[in-house]
C-alpha positions as CSV (number, residue, x, y, z in Angstrom):
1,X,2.1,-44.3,-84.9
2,X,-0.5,-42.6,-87.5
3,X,0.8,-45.1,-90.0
4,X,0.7,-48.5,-88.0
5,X,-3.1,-47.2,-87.0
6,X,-3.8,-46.7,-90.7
7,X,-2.8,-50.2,-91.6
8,X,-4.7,-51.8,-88.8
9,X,-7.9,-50.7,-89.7
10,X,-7.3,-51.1,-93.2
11,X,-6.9,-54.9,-92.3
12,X,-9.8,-55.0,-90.2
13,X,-12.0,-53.6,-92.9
14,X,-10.5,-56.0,-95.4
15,X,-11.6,-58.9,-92.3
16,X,-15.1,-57.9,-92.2
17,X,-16.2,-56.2,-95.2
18,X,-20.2,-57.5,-96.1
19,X,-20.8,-57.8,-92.3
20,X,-24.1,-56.0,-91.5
21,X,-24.9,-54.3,-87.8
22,X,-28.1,-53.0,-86.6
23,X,-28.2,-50.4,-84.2
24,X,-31.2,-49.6,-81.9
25,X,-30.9,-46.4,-80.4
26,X,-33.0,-43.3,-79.9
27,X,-29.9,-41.3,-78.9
28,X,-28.8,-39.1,-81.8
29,X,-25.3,-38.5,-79.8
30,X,-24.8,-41.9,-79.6
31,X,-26.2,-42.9,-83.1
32,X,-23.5,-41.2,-84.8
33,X,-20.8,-42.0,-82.6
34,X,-21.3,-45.6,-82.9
35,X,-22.3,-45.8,-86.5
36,X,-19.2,-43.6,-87.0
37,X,-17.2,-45.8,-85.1
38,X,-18.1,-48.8,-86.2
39,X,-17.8,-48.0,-90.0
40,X,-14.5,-46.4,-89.3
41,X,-13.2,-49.4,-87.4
42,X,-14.1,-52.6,-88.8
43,X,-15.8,-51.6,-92.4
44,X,-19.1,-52.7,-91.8
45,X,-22.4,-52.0,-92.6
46,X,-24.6,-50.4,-90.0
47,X,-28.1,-49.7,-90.3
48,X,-30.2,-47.2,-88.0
49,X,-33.6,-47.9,-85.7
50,X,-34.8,-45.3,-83.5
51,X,-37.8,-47.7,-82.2
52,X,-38.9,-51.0,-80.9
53,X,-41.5,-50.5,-83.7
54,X,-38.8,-49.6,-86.4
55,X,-36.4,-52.2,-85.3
56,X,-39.7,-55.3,-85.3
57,X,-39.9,-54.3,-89.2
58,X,-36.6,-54.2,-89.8
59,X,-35.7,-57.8,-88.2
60,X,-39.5,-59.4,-90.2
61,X,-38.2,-58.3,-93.4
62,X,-34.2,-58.8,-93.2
63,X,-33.4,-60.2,-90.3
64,X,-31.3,-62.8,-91.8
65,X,-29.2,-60.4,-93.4
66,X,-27.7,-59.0,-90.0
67,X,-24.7,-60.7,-88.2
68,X,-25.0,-58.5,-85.0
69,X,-27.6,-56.4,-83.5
70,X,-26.1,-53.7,-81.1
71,X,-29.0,-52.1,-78.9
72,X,-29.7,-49.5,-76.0
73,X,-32.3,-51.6,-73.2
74,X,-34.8,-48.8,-73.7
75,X,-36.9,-46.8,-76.3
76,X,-39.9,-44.9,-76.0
77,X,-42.3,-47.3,-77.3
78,X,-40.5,-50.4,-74.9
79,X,-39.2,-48.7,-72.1
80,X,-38.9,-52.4,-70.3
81,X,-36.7,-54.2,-72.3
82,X,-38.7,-55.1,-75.1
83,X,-36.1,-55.0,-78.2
84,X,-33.8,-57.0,-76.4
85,X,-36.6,-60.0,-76.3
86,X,-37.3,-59.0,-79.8
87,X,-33.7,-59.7,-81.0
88,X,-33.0,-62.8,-79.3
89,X,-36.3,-63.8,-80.7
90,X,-34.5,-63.6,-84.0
91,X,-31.6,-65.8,-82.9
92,X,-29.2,-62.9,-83.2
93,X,-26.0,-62.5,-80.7
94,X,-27.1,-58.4,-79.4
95,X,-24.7,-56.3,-77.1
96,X,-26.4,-54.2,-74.8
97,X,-25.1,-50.4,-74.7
98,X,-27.1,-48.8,-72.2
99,X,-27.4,-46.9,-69.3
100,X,-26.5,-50.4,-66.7
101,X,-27.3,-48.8,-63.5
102,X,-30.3,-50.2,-61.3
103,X,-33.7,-52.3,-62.9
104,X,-31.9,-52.4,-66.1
105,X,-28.7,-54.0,-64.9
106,X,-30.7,-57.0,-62.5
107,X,-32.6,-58.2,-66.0
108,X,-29.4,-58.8,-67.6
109,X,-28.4,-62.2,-66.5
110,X,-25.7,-64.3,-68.3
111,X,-29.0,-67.1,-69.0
112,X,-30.4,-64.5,-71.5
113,X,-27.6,-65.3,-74.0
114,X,-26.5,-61.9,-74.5
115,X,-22.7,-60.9,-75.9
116,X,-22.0,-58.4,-73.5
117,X,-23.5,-55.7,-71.6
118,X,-21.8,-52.1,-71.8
119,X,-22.4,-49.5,-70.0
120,X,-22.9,-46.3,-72.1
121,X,-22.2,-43.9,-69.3
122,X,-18.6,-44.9,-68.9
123,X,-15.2,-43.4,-70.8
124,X,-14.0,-46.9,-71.8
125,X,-17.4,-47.7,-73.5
126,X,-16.1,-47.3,-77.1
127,X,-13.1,-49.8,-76.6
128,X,-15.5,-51.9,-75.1
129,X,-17.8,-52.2,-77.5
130,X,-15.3,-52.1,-79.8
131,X,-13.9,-55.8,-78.5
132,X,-17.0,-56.9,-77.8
133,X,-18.2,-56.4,-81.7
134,X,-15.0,-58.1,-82.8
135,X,-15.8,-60.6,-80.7
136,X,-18.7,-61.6,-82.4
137,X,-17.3,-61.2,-86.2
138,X,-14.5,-63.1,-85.5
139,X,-16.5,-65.7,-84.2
140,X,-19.1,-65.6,-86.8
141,X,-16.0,-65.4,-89.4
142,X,-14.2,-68.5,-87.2
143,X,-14.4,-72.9,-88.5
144,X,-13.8,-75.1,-85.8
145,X,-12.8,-79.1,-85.8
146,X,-14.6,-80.9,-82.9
147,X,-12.4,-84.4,-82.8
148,X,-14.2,-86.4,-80.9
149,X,-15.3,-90.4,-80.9
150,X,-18.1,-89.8,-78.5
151,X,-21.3,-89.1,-80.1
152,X,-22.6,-88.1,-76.3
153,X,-19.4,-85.9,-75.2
154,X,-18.6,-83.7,-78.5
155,X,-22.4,-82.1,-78.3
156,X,-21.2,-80.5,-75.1
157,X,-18.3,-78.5,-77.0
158,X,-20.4,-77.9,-80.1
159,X,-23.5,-76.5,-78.5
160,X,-21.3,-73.7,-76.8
161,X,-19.1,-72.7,-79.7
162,X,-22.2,-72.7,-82.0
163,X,-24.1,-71.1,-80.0
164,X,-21.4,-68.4,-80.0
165,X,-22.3,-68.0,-83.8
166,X,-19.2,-70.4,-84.8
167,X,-19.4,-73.2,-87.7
168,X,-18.7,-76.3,-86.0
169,X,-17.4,-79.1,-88.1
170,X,-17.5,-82.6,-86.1
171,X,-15.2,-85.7,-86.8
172,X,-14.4,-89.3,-85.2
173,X,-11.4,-90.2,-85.7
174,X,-7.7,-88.4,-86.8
175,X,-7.8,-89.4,-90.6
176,X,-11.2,-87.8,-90.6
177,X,-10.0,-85.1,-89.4
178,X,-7.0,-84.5,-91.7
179,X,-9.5,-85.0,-94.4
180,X,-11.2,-82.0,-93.6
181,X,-8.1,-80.2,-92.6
182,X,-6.8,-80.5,-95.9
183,X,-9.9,-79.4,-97.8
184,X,-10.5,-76.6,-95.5
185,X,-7.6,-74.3,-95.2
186,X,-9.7,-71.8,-93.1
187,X,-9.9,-73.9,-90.1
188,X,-7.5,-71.9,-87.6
189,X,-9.0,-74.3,-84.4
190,X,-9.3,-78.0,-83.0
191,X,-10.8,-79.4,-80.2
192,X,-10.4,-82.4,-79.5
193,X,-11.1,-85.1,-76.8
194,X,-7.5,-85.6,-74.4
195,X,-7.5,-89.0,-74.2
196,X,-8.2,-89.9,-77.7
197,X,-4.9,-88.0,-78.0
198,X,-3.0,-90.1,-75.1
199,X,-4.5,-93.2,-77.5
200,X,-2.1,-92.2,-80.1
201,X,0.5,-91.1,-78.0
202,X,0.0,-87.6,-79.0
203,X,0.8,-88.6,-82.9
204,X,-2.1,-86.7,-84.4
205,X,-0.4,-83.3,-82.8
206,X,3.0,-84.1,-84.4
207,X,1.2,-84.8,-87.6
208,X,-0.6,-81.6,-87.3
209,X,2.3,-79.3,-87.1
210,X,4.6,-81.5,-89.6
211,X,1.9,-81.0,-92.1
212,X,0.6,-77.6,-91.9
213,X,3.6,-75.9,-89.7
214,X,4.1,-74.7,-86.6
215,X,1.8,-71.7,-85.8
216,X,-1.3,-72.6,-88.5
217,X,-3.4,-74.3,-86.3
218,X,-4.4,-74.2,-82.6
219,X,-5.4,-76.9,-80.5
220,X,-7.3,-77.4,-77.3
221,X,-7.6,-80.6,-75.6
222,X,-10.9,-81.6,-73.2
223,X,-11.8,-84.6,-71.1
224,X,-14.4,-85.4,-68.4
225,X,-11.4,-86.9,-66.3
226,X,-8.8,-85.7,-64.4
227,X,-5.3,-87.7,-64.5
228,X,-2.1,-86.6,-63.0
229,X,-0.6,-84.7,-65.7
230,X,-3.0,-85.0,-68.0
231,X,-3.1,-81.3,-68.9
232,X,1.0,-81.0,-68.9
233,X,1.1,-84.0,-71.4
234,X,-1.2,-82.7,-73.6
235,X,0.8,-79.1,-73.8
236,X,3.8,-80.5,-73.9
237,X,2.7,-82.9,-76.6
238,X,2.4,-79.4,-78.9
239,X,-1.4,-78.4,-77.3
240,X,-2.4,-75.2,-76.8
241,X,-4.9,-75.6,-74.0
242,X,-6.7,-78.3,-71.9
243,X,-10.2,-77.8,-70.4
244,X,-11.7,-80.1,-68.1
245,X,-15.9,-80.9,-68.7
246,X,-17.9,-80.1,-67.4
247,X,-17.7,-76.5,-68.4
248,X,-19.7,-73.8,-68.6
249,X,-20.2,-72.1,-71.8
250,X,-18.9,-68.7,-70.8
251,X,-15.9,-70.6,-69.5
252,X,-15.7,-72.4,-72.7
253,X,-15.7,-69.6,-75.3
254,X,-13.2,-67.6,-73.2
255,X,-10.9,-70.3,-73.7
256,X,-11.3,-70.6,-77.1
257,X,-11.9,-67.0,-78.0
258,X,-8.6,-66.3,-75.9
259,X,-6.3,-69.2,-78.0
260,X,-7.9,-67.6,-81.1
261,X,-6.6,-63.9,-80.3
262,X,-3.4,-65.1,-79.4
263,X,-3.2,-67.3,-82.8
264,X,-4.5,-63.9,-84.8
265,X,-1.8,-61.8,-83.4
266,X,0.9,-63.9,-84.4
267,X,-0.8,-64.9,-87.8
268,X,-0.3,-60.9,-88.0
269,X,3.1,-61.0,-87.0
270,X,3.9,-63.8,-89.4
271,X,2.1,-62.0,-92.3
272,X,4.4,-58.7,-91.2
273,X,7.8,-61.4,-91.7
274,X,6.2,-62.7,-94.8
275,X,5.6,-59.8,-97.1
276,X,8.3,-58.1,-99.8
277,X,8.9,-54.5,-98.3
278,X,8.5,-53.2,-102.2
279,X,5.8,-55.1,-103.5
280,X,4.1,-56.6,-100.4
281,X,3.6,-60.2,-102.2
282,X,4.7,-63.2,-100.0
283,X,8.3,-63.0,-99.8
284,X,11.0,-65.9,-101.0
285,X,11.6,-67.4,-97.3
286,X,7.5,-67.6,-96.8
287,X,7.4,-69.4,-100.6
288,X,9.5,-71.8,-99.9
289,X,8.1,-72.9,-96.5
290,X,4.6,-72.9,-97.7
291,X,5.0,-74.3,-100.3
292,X,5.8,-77.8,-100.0
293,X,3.0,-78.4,-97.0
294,X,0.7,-77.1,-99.8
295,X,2.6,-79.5,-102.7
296,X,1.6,-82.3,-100.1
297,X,-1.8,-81.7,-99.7
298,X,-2.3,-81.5,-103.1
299,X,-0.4,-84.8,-103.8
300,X,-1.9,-86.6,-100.7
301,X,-5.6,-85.5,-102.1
302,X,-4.8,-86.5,-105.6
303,X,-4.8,-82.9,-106.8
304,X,-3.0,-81.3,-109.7
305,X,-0.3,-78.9,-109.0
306,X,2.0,-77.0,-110.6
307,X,5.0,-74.2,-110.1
308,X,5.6,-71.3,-112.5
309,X,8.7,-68.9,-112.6
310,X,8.3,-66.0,-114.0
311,X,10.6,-62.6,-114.3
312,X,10.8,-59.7,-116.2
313,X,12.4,-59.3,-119.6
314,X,15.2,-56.5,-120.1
315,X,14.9,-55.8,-116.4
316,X,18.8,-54.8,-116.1
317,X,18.6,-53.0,-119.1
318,X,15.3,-50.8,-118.0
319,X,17.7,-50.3,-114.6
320,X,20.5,-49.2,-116.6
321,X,18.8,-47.2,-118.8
322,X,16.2,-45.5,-116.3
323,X,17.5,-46.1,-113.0
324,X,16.8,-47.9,-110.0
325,X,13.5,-45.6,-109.2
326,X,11.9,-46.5,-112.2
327,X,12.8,-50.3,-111.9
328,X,10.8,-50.2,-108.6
329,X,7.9,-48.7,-110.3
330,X,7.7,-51.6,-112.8
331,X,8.3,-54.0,-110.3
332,X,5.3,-52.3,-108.3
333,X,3.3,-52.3,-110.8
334,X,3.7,-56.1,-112.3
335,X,3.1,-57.0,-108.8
336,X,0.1,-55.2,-108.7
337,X,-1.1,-56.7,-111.6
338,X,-0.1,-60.3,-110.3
339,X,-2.0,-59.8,-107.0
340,X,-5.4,-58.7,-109.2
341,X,-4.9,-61.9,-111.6
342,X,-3.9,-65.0,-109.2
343,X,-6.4,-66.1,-106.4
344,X,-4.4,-65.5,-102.9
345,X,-7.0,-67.7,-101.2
346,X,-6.0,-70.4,-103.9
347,X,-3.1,-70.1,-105.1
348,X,0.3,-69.4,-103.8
349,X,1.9,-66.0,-104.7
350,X,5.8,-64.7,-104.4
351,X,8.3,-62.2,-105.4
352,X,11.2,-64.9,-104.8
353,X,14.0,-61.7,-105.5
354,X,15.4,-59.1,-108.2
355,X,12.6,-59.4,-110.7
356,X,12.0,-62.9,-110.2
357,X,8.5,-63.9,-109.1
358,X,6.6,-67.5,-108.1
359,X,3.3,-69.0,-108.4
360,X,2.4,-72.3,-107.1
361,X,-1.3,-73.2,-109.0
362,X,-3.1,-76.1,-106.5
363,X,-6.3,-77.6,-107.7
364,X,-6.1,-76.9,-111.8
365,X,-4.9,-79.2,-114.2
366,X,-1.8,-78.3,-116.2
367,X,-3.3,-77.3,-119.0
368,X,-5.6,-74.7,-116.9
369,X,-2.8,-73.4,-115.3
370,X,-1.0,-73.0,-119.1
371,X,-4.0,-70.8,-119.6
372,X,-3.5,-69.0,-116.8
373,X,0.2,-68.2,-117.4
374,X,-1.3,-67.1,-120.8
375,X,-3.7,-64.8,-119.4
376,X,-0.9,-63.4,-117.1
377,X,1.6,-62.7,-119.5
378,X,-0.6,-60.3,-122.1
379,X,-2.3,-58.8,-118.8
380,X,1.4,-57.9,-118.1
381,X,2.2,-56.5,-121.6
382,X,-0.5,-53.7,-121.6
383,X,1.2,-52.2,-118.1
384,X,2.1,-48.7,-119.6
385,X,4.3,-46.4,-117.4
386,X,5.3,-43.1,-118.4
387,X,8.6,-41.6,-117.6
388,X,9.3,-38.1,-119.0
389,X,6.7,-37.7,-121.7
390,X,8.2,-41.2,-122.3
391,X,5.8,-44.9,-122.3
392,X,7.7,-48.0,-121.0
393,X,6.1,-51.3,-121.7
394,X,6.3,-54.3,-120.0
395,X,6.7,-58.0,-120.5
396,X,7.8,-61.4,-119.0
397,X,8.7,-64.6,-119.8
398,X,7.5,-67.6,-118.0
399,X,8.1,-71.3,-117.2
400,X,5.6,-73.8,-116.1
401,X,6.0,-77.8,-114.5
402,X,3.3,-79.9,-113.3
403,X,3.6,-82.2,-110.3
404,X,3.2,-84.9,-109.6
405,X,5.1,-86.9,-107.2
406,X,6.9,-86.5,-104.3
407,X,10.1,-84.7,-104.6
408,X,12.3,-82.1,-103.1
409,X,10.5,-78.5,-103.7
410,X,13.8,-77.5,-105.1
411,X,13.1,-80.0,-107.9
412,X,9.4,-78.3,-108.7
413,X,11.6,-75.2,-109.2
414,X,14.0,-76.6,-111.0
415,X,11.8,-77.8,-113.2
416,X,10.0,-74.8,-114.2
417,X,13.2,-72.6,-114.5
418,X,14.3,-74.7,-117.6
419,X,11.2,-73.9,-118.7
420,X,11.8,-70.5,-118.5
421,X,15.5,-70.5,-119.6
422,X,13.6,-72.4,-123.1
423,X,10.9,-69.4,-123.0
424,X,13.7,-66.7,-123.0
425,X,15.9,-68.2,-125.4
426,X,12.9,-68.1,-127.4
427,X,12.2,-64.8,-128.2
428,X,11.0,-63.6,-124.4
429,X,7.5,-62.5,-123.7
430,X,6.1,-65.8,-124.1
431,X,5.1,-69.0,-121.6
432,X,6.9,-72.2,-121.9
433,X,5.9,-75.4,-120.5
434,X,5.9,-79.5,-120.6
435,X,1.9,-79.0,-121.5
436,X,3.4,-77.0,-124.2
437,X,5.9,-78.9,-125.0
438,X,3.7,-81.6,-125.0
439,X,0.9,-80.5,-127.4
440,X,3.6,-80.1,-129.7
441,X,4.7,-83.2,-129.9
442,X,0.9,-85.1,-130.1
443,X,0.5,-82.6,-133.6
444,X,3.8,-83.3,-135.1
């Protein structure tokens, strides 16, 4: 259990790191257990006022620097809720942790646009606020795709998830909406209007899980009317949700907040399935479903794309010589090395088996991505490890295609392991490529 913990929170942190909290509390009990807990937990940043007066110059000065303000209803110098009015002055979501009991807890209506109210006094605040503060990050962290013809019925869905601290991206039609879904891979949510979807008999949610896969993005469906079956059509169609307008805003975000932490647990789940045990790079099964939806994009946006194969030269002799416990060092650490040098949030990363790694490069030309192999390949060969008093050095050979039509991802592959069959019959420790080959050709 202490390691699954350990993980968790390491993830979180990784999530949230640069968000900045300010706490307003006079409490020094309750200082340090929240700024403890909050640092430990999720990674961010949490600054410290112990007054109205304290917090006013904090918020003048750098109020656009904070994400979330976390605040007790009282101080000394504004025993009458003061700091709260102050806060939402600044247009910033604030959960109350206070004492809710009495005149405190009647001023605290759902109208004032507060998070959530906790109450300090009880044994479960911790967890609370702990949800409540994810909550907000996760919203402030979260894209949404309004897909909606009607200029007058989208604002309705907008101004609640916005308001919630939510980018809101809004569209008219389906193409414009793959548009952005293609440029925009961080878009985990759509909303879009029901009967736009019943137009097109529900093709734009086919579309959307043939394109990007099955659990990638969510999708909740809205309307102003009410048909028999409407809401059965639209989840059996591959919706996630339906929600009738309307609707108030609390309502709303629960919906969506709710469809997002359900997505987020199996996106974990998924990224669990998808990892090497040994190296904890994308594993073969996760390259070779990814990677064709990401091929297509690429194509279907006129972007250049190519595959690499890479592996490791004299890998069964190092085994043989060494053993099996060293081999899993090397492989450790040219995986290590791999995950510093190639952009996850860009490219596409993979130990495919054995010693044998892929890279899919999306939006550089070939001869960019020639570089890159380059660059790779004599970061690679300064990995020292030593064994006994002894140094082993590493290298690898590589082979790089471009794409660039529509073929079977097997083919991509294909391609770039005759590359690297050339680049080890070549002498190893070298990339080869049709760039490559290429330039060679122009200057003989």
């Amino acid at each position: 259990m202490g390691i699954r913990k350990t993980v968790a929170v390491t993830d979180r942190q990784a999530d949230y790191a640069g968000f900045r909290v300010l706490l307003v509390e006079d409490t020094r009990l309750y200082t340090v257990a929240i700024t403890r807990h909050l640092q430990e937990t999720f990674g961010i940043i949490v600054t410290h006022c112990a007054s109205y007066r304290d917090a006013s110059i904090e918020l003048s000065s750098r109020g656009a620097d904070y994400h979330l303000v976390v605040l007790d209803l009282c101080q000394a110098d504004a025993p009458n809720g003061e700091t709260l009015e102050l806060v939402l002055d600044h247009g910033l979501p604030a959960i109350v942790f206070s004492a809710l009991n009495g005149r405190g807890r009647q001023s605290l209506t759902p109208e004032r646009g507060i998070v959530e109210r906790i109450d300090k006094s009880s044994a479960f605040a911790m967890t609370a606020l702990s949800s409540a503060v994810e909550q907000v990050l996760q919203a402030q962290s979260t894209t949404v795709l309004v897909c909606d013809p009607d200029r007058e019925g989208a604002p309705i869905v907008s101004r609640a998830l916005s308001g919630a601290g939510m980018r809101v991206c809004r569209v008219c039609s389906d193409d414009e909406a793959f548009s952005i879904l293609d440029a925009n891979r961080n878009i985990e949510l759509v909303l879009m209007r029901g009967d736009l979807a019943a137009v097109n008999r529900f093709a734009f949610l086919e579309m959307l899980r043939l394109r990007y896969g099955e659990n990638v993005i969510r999708v909740i469906g809205y309307s102003e009317d009410s048909r028999p079956d409407d809401v059965a059509m639209f989840l059996k169609a591959g919706g996630d949700d339906f929600v009738h307008i309307p609707v108030s805003d609390a309502d709303l975000l629960e919906r969506v907040n709710y469809t997002l932490r359900i997505h987020r647990e199996i996106q974990k789940l998924q990224r669990m399935a998808s990892r090497d045990y040994l190296t904890d790079l994308l594993n073969r099964r996760y390259f070779f479903e990814r990677g064709p939806k990401q091929v297509e994009i690429c194509l279907r946006q006129h972007l250049p794309v190519s595959a690499a194969l890479l592996d490791i030269d004299h890998f069964k002799r190092l085994n043989d010589t060494y053993g099996h416990e060293i081999g899993d060092l090397v492989l450790k650490a040219v995986s290590s090395k791999l995950a510093a040098l190639v952009d996850d949030k860009r490219h596409l990363l993979a130990r495919l088996g054995g010693e044998e790694f892929g890279i899919l490069f999306q939006g550089i030309e070939i001869g960019d991505a020639y570089d890159y192999c380059e660059r790779i390949r004599k970061a690679i060969s300064e990995i020292r490890i030593v064994v006994d008093d002894e140094e082993i050095s590493v290298t690898i050979s590589m082979g790089l295609a471009a794409i660039s039509d529509s073929e079977t991802f097997d083919n991509y592959l294909n391609a770039a392991d005759q590359y690297l069959y050339l680049a080890k019959h070549s002498g190893r420790n070298r990339v080869f490529s049709d760039y490559q080959v290429a330039k060679i050709s122009i200057s003989s």
